[in-house]
N, C-alpha and C positions, 0 to 999 in steps of 0.2 A: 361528411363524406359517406355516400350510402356505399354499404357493402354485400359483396355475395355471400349469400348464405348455404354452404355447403354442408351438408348433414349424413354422418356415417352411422353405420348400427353395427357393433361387431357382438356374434352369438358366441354364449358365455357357454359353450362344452366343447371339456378335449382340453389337451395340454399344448398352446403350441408350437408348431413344427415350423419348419423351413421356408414351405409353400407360404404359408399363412405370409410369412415373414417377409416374402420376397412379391407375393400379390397385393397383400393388402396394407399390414403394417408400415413397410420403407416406404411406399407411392402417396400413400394418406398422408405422412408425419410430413413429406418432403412438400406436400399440395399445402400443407396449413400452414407453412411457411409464405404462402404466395402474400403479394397486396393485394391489399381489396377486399379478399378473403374470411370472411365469419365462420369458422370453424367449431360444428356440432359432432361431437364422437360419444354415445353411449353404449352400455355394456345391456345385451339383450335379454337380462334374465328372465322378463317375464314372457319372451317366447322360446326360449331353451325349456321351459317348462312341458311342452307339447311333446318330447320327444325324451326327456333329461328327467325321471322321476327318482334319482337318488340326492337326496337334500344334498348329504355332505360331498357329493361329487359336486352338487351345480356351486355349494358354497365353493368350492377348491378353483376350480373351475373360473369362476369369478376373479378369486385373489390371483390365481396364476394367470388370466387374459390380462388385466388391470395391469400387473408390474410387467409383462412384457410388452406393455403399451410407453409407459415412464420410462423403463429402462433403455429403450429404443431413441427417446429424445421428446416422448408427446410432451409439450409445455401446459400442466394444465392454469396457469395465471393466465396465458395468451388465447387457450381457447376453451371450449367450453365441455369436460369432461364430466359425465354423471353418468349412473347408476340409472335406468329405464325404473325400478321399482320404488327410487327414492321419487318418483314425482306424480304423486296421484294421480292430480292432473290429466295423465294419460288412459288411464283406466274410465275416468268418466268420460273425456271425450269420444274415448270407445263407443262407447252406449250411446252416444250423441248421433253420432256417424251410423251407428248400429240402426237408429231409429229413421234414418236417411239409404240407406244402402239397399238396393233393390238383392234379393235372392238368386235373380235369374242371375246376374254376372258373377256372383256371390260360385256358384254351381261349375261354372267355367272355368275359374280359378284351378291353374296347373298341378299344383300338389294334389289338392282335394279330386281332381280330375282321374290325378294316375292311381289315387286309391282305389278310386269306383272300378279304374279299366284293372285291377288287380283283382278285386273281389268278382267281377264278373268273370275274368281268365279262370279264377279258381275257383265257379259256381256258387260264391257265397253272396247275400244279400248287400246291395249295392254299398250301404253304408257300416257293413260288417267293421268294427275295430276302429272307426271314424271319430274322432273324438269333435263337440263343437268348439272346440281351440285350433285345430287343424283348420276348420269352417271357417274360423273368424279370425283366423290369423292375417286375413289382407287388411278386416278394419283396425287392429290392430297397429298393423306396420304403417295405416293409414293416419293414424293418430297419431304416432310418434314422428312424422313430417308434418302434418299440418297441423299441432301445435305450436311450432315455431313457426311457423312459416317460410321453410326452408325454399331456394331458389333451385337446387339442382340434388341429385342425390345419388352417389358413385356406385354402380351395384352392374353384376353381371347381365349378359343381354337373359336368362332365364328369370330376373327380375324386371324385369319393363314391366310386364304384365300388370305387378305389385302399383308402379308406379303410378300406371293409365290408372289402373284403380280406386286411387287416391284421389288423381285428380276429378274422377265421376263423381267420388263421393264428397268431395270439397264443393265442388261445381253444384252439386244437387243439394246442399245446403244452403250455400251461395242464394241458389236461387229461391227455395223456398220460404230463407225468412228475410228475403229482401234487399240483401245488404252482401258486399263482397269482403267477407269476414274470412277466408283464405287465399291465398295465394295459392296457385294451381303449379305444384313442382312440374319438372323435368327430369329424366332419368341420365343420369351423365354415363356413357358407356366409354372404357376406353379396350380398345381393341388390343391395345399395344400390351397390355398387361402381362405380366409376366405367369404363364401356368408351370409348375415346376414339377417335371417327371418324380415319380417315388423309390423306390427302391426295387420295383420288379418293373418299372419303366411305364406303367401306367401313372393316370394322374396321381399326384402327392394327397392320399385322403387317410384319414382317421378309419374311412368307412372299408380300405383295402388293408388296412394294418402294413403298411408301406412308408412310414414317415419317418423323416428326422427329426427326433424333438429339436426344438430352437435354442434350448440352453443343456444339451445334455454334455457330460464331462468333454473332456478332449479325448480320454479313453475313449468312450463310447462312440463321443463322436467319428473317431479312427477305426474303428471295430464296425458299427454301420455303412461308413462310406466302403470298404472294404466290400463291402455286401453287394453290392452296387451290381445287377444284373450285365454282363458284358458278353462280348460274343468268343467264337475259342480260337481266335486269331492272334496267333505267337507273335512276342515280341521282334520284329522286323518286318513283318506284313503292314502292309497300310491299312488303315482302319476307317471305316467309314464316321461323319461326323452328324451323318441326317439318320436320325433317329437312334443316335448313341442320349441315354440316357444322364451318362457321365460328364459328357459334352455340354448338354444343355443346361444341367445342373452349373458346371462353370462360369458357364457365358451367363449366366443369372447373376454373380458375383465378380465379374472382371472385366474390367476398362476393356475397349473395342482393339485397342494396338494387343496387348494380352490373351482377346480369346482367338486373333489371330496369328498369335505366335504358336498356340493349342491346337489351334484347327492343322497347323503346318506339323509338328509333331506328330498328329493323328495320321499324317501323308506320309511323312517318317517312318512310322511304323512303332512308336513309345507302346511299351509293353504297359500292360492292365494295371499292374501294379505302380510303376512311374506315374502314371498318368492318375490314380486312384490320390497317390501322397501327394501329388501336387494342389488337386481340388480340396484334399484336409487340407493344407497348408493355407490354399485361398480363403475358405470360409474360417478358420480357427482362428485368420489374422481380425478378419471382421466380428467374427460374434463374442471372441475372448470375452475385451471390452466392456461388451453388454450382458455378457452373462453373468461380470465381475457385479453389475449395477445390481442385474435380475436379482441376486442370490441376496446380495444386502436390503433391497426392497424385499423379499418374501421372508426375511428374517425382521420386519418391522412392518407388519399385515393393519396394527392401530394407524399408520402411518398413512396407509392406502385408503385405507377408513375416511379418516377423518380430509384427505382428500376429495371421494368420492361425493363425501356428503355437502362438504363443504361445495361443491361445483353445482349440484342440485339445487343447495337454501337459496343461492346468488341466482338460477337459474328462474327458480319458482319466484322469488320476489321480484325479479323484473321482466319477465316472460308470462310464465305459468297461470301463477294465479292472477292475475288481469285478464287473462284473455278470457281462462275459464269464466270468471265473474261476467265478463261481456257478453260470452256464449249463452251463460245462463239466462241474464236479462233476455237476451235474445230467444228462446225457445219459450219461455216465459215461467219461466223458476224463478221467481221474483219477491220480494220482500211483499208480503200482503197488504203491510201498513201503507203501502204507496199505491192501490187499488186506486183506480180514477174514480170519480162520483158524478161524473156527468151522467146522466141517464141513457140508457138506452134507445130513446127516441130521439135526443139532440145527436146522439153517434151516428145513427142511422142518415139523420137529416145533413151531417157533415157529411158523410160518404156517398150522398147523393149529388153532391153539388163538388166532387171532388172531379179533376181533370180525368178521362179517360186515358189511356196509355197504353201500347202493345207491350208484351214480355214474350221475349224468346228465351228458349233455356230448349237442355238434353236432358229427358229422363231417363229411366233408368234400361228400355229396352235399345238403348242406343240413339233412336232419333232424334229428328229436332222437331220442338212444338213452337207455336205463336200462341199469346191468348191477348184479348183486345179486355180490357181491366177497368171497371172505374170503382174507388176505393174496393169493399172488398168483395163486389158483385163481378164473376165473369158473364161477359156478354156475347165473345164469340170463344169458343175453342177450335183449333184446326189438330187435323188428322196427323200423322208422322209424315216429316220429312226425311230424304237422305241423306244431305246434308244442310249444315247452316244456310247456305248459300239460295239454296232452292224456299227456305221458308222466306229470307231478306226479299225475296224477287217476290214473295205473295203478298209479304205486307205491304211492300210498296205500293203493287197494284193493287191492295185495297183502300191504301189513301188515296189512292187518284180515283177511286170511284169504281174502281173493276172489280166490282165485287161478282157479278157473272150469274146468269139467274139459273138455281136448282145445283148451286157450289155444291161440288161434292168435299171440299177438304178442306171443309170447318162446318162446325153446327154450333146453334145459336143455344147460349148459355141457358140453367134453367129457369122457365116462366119469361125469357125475354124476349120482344116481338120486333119484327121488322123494323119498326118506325122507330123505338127503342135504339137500334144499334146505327140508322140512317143519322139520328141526333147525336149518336156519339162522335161519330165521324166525322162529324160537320162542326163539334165541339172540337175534338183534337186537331183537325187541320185550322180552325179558329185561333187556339192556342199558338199552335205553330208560329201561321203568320204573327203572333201580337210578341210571339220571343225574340222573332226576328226583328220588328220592327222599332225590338226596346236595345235590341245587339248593338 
């Protein structure tokens, strides 16, 4: 039974909160549940690095995302949990991708983008503070999907961007050493997702200092919702429930009959303080539970360990390193002892007498090319297309003979002449009819 393969990345800084909890945590663990479903979840340490330069915070950091991933219900037997730094693997295929990945798109990329529109706003030189981890964080995040070759990947619409990116840079491999050696993901957006206001009623971020930890006491937890930005409408006035903070926070935590019994309350006119104990009351029945798990997992950190690692070794032996090995062969990092000894001149004379063959592919300034190929001489190259569709309509008409005299959009490969590329033609449509004729 083939399955989907679904691949999460969750960034290892910050202790976490509520939001975290209620975005990404609950909707991830409940999706790896599904059928069908191949479920990838790693911890992102090697890109917290870009931004996260206190060792012992990224280690803490790590142990505290990890147990509130277990503690929540992730199965790691069922699906496949690891550790981004335990699998080398990703590091080289970097480099791989690196060596494929045009600059220009590379330049585009939204983070590295709003750094430049920053240093210019504030007259400083474009790449002032830029680190090349910021630069290469798409091949990166590239790598950590198209080493498995994942089919979808859950991420906010501020990351499609990442995604398309991946798949240019999968695609531009793809193409250049012949062979469809990844799978070109998809970016799975869901709209529905839950974003959870913070405590001064903007979004739930680390970066506002607005959050609820995820497992903090029940004091605290009491003491922060308590906090809970509200407006100064006395108990008996009716209260609005569109853009009440407190409101939304609930209805993130409460069956649909429930947050409709709340929203009627709010019509009531339930004073701040009512309305504040009841949303503890809601979250403290759910997170108790977990945070009973949390505190036993972070009090057995060898435990997570040997989890982690253990999800990795089963990862790389049946994923990782085979592919890597293939990739290798493929770029040609290869064992020397297995060098061919056919000469040079029998090579030559087989790639002359090899079938000609068009290749389309996108490179890297976004368009689409054709090139008319026999072994490893090109014969025609054409110009950029806009899309795929406009190059299929030239290749056709140049099997049919329309090639069109003083073509402006393809030029003839180097050293090769007219009559050269006429014999090609006449060989691939040759070919042609003899495939069909054997179909």
């Amino acid at each position: 039974m083939s399955h989907t393969r679904v691949l999460t990345g969750i960034t290892t800084s910050g202790t976490p909160h509520l939001g975290n909890y209620v975005g990404a945590i609950r909707p991830a663990i409940a999706a790896s549940r599904a059928a069908g479903v191949e479920s990838f979840y790693f911890l992102a340490d090697y890109h917290s690095l870009i931004k996260a330069q206190d060792p012992a915070r990224t280690q803490r950091s790590t142990l505290e995302i990890a147990a509130a991933w277990l503690a929540c219900g992730l199965e790691p037997d069922k699906v496949w949990f690891y550790r981004q730094s335990d699998i080398p693997e990703i590091p080289e295929l970097t480099w791989l991708l690196t060596c494929v990945a045009g600059k220009g798109i590379l330049n585009r990329a939204h983070a590295y983008k709003a750094a430049v529109d920053r240093n210019r706003a504030e007259g400083e030189d474009d790449d002032a503070g830029v680190s090349a981890g910021l630069f290469m964080y798409p091949v990166l995040m590239a790598a950590d999907i198209l080493i498995f070759n994942a089919h979808k990947v859950p991420v906010g619409r501020d990351q499609v961007q990442h995604i398309e990116m991946a798949r240019d840079f999968g695609q531009r491999f793809n193409h250049i050493y012949g062979q469809d050696f990844f799978m070109l993901p998809e970016a799975a957006v869901d709209d529905n997702v839950a974003t959870l206001p913070g405590l001064d009623g903007r979004k739930m971020s680390k970066s506002y200092d607005n959050t609820i930890p995820m497992f903090a006491s029940r004091n605290e937890l009491k003491k922060l919702i308590a906090g809970i930005l509200t407006d100064s409408r006395a108990p008996g006035e009716p209260k609005d429930i569109e853009g009440s903070a407190l409101f939304q926070i609930y209805q993130a935590f409460a069956s649909a009959q429930d947050t409709a019994a709340f929203a009627q309350a709010f019509a009531d006119g339930i004073g701040w303080g009512d309305a504040k104990q009841q949303l503890f009351e809601r979250i403290d029945a759910e997170v108790t539970p977990l945070r009973e798990k949390y505190e036993a997992l972070m009090a057995r950190p060898a435990e997570i360990e040997a989890i982690l690692r253990d999800g990795a070794a089963r990862l790389r032996a049946q994923h990782a390193t085979p592919t890597l090995q293939r990739l290798r062969e493929a770029v040609g990092l290869r064992d020397l002892s297995q060098v061919s000894t056919v000469d040079a001149k029998s090579a030559k004379k087989d790639a002359s007498v090899a079938a000609p063959t068009f290749k389309q592919y996108r490179d890297a300034d976004g368009k689409f090319y054709f090139k008319l190929v026999q072994g490893e001489r090109v014969l025609l190259q054409s110009t950029g297309f806009a899309s795929p569709r406009d190059a299929g309509q030239r290749i056709a008409a140049i099997k049919q003979g329309e090639i069109g005299d003083g073509a402006s959009d393809f030029a003839l490969g180097d050293g090769v002449t007219d009559e050269e590329v006429n014999a090609a033609l006449a060989a691939f449509v040759a070919a042609q009819l003899e495939g069909e004729g054997q179909a």
